[in-house]
C-alpha positions in Angstrom: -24.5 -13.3 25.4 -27.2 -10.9 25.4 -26.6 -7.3 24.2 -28.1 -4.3 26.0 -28.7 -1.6 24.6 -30.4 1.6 26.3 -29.8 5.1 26.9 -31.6 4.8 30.5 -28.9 3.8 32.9 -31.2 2.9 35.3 -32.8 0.5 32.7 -29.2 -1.1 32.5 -28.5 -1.2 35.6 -31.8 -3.2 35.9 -31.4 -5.4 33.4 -27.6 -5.9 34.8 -29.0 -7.2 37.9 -32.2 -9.1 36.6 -29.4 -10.9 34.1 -27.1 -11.7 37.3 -30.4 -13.0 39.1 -31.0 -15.5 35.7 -27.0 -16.4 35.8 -27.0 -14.8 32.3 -23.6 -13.4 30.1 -24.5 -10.0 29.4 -23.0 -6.7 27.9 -24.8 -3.1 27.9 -24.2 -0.2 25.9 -25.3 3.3 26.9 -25.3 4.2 23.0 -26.0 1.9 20.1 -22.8 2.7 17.7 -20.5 1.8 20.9 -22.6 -1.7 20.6 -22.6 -1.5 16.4 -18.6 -1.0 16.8 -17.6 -4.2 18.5 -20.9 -6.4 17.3 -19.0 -10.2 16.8 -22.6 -12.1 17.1 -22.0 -15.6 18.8 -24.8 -18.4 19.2 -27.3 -18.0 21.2 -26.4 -14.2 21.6 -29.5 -12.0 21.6 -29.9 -7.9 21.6 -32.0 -5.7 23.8 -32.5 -2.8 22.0 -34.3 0.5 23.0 -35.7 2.4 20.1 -35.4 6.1 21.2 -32.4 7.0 22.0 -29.8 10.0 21.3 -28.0 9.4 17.8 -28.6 6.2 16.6 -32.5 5.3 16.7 -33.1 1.8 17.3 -34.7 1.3 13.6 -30.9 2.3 12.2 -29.4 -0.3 14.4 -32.2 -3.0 13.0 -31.1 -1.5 9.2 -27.4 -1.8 10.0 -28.0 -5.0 11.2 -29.3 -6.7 8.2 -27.3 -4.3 5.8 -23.9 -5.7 7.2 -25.5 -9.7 7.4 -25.3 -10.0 11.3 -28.3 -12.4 12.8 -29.5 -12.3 16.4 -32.8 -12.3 17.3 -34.1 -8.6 18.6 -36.3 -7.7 21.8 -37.3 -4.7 21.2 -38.1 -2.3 24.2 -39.3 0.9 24.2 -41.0 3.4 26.5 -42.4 5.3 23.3 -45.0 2.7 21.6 -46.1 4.7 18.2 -46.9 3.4 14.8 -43.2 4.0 13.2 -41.5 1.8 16.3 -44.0 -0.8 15.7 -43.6 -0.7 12.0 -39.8 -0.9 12.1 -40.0 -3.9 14.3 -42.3 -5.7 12.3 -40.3 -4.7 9.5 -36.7 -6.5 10.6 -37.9 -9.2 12.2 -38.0 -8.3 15.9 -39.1 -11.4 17.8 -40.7 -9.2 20.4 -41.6 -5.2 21.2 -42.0 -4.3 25.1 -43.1 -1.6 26.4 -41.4 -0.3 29.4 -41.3 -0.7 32.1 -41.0 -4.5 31.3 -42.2 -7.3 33.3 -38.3 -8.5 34.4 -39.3 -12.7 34.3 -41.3 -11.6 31.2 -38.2 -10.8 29.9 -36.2 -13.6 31.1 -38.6 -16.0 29.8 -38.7 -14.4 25.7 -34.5 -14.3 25.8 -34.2 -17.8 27.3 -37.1 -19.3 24.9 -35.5 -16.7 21.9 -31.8 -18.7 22.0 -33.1 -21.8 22.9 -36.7 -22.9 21.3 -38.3 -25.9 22.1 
């Protein structure tokens, strides 16, 4: 399953379709703590995760996160590349940090490779 998580509903309804394209299960979330209230992670599940967004920044998601022990890899994606997003990425463990708008195979390719290395 991948998790997507963006304020921007034209981002999800992007990343809707570019998931259909891939055949790929996904959910998306308008705000982050309607995504942090149902979280059950799964394998192979992976979150797309905008960092600026109303409420919950994307940095307190990645904190809650590894607070409450739940693994999945992170993409984050963000149309605000600064220092502070870069350094809270770094910081948990995100296995990538996009700027927007993102390259849509790109993307495909880092979640497919993300749950599945070779």
């Amino acid at each position: 399953m991948i998790y997507i998580v963006d304020d921007d509903e034209f981002v999800r309804r992007g990343f809707a379709l570019l998931c259909r394209s891939a055949d790929l299960d996904f959910m998306s979330f308008e705000k982050a703590e309607d995504f942090i209230s149902m979280i059950k992670p799964g394998e192979n599940d992976i979150l797309v995760l905008d960092m600026n967004m109303p409420g919950m920044h994307g940095c307190d998601v990645l904190d809650f996160l590894v607070k409450n022990e739940i693994f999945l890899p992170v993409i984050i994606i963000t149309g605000y590349d600064d220092d502070a997003n870069r350094d809270c990425a770094k910081k948990y463990g995100a296995v990538a940090y996009l700027r927007k708008p993102v390259d849509g195979q790109a993307l495909i390719d880092l979640i497919r490779y993300s749950v599945n290395p070779v």
